[in-house]
N, C-alpha and C positions, 0 to 999 in steps of 0.2 A: 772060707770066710763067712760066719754069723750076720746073717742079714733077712731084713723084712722088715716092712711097712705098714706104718698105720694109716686106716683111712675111716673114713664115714664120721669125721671128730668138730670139732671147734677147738682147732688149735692155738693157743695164747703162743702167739709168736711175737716179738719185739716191735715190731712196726704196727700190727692188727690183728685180731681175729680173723682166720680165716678158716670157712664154711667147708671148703671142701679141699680135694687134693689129695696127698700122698708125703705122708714126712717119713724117710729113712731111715733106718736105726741099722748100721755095720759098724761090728765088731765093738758094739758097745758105745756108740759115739752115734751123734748128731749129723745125721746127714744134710741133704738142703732141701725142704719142702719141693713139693712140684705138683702141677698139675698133670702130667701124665701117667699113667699107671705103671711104676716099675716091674722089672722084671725077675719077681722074689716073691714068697712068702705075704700075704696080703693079710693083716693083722684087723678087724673090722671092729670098731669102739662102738658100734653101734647112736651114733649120733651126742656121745657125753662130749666133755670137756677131757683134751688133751692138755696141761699145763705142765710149768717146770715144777720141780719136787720143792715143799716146802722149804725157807731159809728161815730159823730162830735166831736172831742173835741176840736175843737176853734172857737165856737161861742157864739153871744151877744145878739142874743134874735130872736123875728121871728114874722110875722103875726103882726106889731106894737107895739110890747112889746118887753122892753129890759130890762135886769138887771140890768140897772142904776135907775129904774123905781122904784125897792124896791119895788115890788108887787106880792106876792104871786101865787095872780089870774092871774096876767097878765104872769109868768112862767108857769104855766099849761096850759092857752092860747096856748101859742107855741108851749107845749110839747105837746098838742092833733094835732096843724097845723102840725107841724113837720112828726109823726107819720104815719098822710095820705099821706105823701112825702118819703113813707122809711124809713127816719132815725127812730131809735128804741132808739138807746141811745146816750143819748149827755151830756156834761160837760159845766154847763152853764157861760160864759165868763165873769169876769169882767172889766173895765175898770181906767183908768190911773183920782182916784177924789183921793179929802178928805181922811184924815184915815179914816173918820167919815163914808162918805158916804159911804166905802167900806166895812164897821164892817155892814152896813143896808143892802146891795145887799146881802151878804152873809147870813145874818139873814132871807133877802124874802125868797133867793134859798131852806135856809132847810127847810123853814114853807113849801113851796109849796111842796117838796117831803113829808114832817110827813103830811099831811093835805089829799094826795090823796088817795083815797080809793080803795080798791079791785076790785072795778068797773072801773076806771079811765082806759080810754083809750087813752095814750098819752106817747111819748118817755119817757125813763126811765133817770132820775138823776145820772148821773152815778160818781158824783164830783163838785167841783168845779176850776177854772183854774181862776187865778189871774194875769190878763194883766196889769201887773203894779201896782205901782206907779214907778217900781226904773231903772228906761231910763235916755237914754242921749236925751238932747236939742234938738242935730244936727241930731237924726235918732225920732223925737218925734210923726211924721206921723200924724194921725190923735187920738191921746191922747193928753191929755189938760195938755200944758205948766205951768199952774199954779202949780203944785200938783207935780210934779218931784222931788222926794227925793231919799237918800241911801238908800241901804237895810237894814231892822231891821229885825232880829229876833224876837224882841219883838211886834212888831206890827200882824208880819206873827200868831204868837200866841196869840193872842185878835183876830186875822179876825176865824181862824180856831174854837177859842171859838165860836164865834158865828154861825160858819157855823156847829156845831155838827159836827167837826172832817172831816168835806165832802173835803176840798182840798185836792187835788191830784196833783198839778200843778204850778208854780209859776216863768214866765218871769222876766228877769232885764235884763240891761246891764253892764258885768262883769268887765268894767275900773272902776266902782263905788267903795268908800274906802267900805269896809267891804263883798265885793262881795264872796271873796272865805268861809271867814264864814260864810254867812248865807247858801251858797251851800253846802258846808261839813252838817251846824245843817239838813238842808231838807233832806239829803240824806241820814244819821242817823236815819232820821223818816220815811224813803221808800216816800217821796215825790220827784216827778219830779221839775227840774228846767233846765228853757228852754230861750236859750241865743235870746236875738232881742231888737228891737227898740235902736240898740247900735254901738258905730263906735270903738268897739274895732279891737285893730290889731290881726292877724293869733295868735300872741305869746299868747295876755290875754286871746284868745277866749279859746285856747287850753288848758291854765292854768285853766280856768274855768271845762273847760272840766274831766283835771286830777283831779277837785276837788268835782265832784264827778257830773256836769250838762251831763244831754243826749238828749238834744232835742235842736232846733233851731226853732223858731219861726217866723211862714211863709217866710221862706228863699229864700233871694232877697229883699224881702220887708222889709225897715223901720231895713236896716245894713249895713255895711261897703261892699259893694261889691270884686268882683274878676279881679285881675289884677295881670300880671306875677311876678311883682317884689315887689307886695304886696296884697298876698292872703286873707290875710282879714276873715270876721267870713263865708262867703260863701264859698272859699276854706278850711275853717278849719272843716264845714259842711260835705264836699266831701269827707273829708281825714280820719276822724276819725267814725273805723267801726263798734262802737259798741252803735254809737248815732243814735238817728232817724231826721228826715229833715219833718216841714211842710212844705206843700207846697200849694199856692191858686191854682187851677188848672181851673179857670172860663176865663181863654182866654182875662182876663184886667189885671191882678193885674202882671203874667206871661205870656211871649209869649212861644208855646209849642216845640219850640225849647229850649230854657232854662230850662224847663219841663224836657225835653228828658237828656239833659246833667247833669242834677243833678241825674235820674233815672241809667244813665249811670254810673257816676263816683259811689254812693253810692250803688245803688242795692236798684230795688222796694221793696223788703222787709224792707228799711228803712227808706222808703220815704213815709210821711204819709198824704191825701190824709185831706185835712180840706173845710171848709167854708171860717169862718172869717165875716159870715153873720151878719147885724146889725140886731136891731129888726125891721126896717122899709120893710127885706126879706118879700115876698109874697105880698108884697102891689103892686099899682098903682105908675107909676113913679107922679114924685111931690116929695115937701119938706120936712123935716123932721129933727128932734132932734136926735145926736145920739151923749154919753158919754158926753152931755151937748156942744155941736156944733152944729151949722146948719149946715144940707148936702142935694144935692140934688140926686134923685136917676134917670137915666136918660141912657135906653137903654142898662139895664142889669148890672148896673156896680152904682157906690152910690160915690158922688164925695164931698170934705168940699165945702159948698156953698164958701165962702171967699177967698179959699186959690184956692181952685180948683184942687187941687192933689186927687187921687185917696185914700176914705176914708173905704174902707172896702167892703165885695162881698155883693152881693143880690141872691147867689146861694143857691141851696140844695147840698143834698150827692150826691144822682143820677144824679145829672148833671156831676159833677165834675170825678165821677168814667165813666160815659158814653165819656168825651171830651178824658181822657189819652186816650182810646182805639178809638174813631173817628180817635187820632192826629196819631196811628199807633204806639206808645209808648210804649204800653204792651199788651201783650193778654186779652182777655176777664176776664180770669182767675184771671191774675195779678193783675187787675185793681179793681175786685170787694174785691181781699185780700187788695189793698191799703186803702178800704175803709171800710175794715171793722177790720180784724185782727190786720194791721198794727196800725193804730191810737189808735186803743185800748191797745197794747203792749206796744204802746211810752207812754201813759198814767198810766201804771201799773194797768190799770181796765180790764185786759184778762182774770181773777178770775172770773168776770160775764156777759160778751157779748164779741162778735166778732167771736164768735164761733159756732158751729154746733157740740155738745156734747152732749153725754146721760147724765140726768140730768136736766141742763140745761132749763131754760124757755126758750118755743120756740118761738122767736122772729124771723122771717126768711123773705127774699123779693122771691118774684118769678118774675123772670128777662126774658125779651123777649132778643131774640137774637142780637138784634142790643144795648142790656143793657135798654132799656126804661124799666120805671115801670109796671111790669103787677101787682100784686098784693103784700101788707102788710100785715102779721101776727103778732099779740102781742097775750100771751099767746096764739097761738095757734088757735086766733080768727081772722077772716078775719076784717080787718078796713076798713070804708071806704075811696074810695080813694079823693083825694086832686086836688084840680083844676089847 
């Protein structure tokens, strides 16, 4: 039986930070912290941060592959690039096409999770998250205009067939006619539904809200913004405290001032720390296809070649949890729960990551003190790391 313990850490465990002790890792899994010294293998962190392994759940692919790509190989691609970057589980994004095309992305996404094997060393599938079709014009960002329809039920149910049940997630924007139904059927089904790419007013966003949506989709970006005398889905974001708030935290999409004011008004606990990564993330800047656009990607940040608005991050997790705390915006602490517990709860996938539980596969980062990546665990196994 594979077994040993970590000690000498600041372990992000569910209840608190805890300074000292002994957390178990047998057979690939989560033992139960303790204060006495087991009888194994004594694994020394030398005083970092022990945490759960990064959770993305709004991204589009990684390392030149994306899920508009419909490629099996090309999603475990990413999910091994990924991996060496921290993240451990992600929710693989799709984009605003075709019914058609969107019944194929989700078809790749489940073949490439049933296809991996025991051996596969790469983030874990934790879902999938459906960015679009059902947007408005006026907030359409970087999703293609052509393809813009109302919400269906019925379609949401043909993508889900094909993805073997894997959505967990499903953006619109809520002026669309039939918005509050399809929210009520998702929510009926423990699916998330997450308000963006929409210029609804404070009122619709809210209505949306009481009908059963809890999330907001990279908030700021690609929505009816904030202003006194019309609050809009950004101040309906702030106001309502039982939803969660993404948010891009890579220093383009947000400036950390606006950061702060959303962590402010809502409370880090519900402000959930994403990507929004294309799959062009980890390349060399230069040009590139993404959701069937040209974009260029060019000093950290990935722009519509055409249009030249800001089309999506070229971030990871660990950046994005390492800038909240640069910017002075939340503790060490806070910042790595934003990225890991948080995002995972807004997702309803807290049943199997974001956490540091007995049980549990131990998926865990070990964090140097200024947050840089010191080292990735997937079961339990050191990965190697990512350049």
């Amino acid at each position: 039986m594979a077994r040993y313990a970590l000690s000498n850490a600041r372990f992000v465990l569910p209840g608190r930070v805890m300074n000292t002790g002994y957390l178990p890792v047998v057979d690939g899994h989560f033992g139960a912290w303790q204060t006495e010294m087991p009888d194994c293998e004594i694994v020394d962190c030398g005083g970092r941060w022990v945490a759960p392994g990064f959770v993305d759940t709004h991204i589009h692919g990684f390392f030149n592959h994306a899920t508009t790509d419909c490629d099996a190989e090309g999603i475990n691609i990413s999910s091994a690039e990924l991996v060496r970057r921290g993240t451990t589980s992600w929710v693989p994004t799709t984009f605003t096409e075709s019914p058609e095309s969107i019944r194929a992305a989700c078809a790749a996404i489940a073949e490439a999770d049933e296809v991996r094997g025991d051996e596969f060393m790469g983030a874990r599938i934790q879902g999938i998250y459906l960015e679009g079709p059902f947007f408005t014009q006026k907030h359409v960002g970087a999703q293609n205009p052509a393809f813009l329809i109302d919400p269906s039920y019925d379609l949401f149910a043909d993508w889900q067939d094909a993805a073997g049940g894997r959505i967990v997630k499903s953006a619109l924007a809520p002026e669309h006619e039939g918005s509050l139904e399809y929210i009520a059927a998702l929510a009926a089904e423990n699916i998330v539904t997450s308000i963006g790419h929409s210029d609804a007013t404070f009122d619709e966003a809210l209505a949306a809200v009481n009908a059963g949506s809890t999330c907001f989709t990279h908030t700021y970006n690609g929505m009816r913004g904030l202003h006194h005398r019309d609050p809009g889905i950004v101040g309906c974001a702030m106001v309502t405290p039982d939803t969660y708030a993404e948010i891009i935290a890579d220093g383009h999409h947000v400036m950390p001032a606006a950061v702060e004011a959303l962590v402010r008004a809502k409370g880090w606990d519900h402000v959930a720390l994403i990507t929004d990564a294309l799959g062009c993330a980890g390349m060399p800047d230069g040009e590139y296809v993404s959701g069937g656009l040209p974009v260029v990607m060019r000093d950290g940040a990935c722009y519509l070649r055409d249009a030249g608005n800001l089309a999506g991050s070229v971030a990871v997790m660990c950046d994005v949890v390492k800038n909240v705390f640069d910017w002075s915006i939340v503790s060490a602490e806070q910042a790595i729960r934003m990225g890991t517990e948080v995002p995972a709860r807004s997702a309803h996938i807290d049943d199997c990551c974001g956490f540091i539980a007995p049980g549990r596969r131990a998926d865990f980062v070990v964090l140097n003190d200024d947050l840089t990546l010191g080292a990735t665990y997937l079961d339990g196994v050191l990965v190697p790391a990512g350049e």
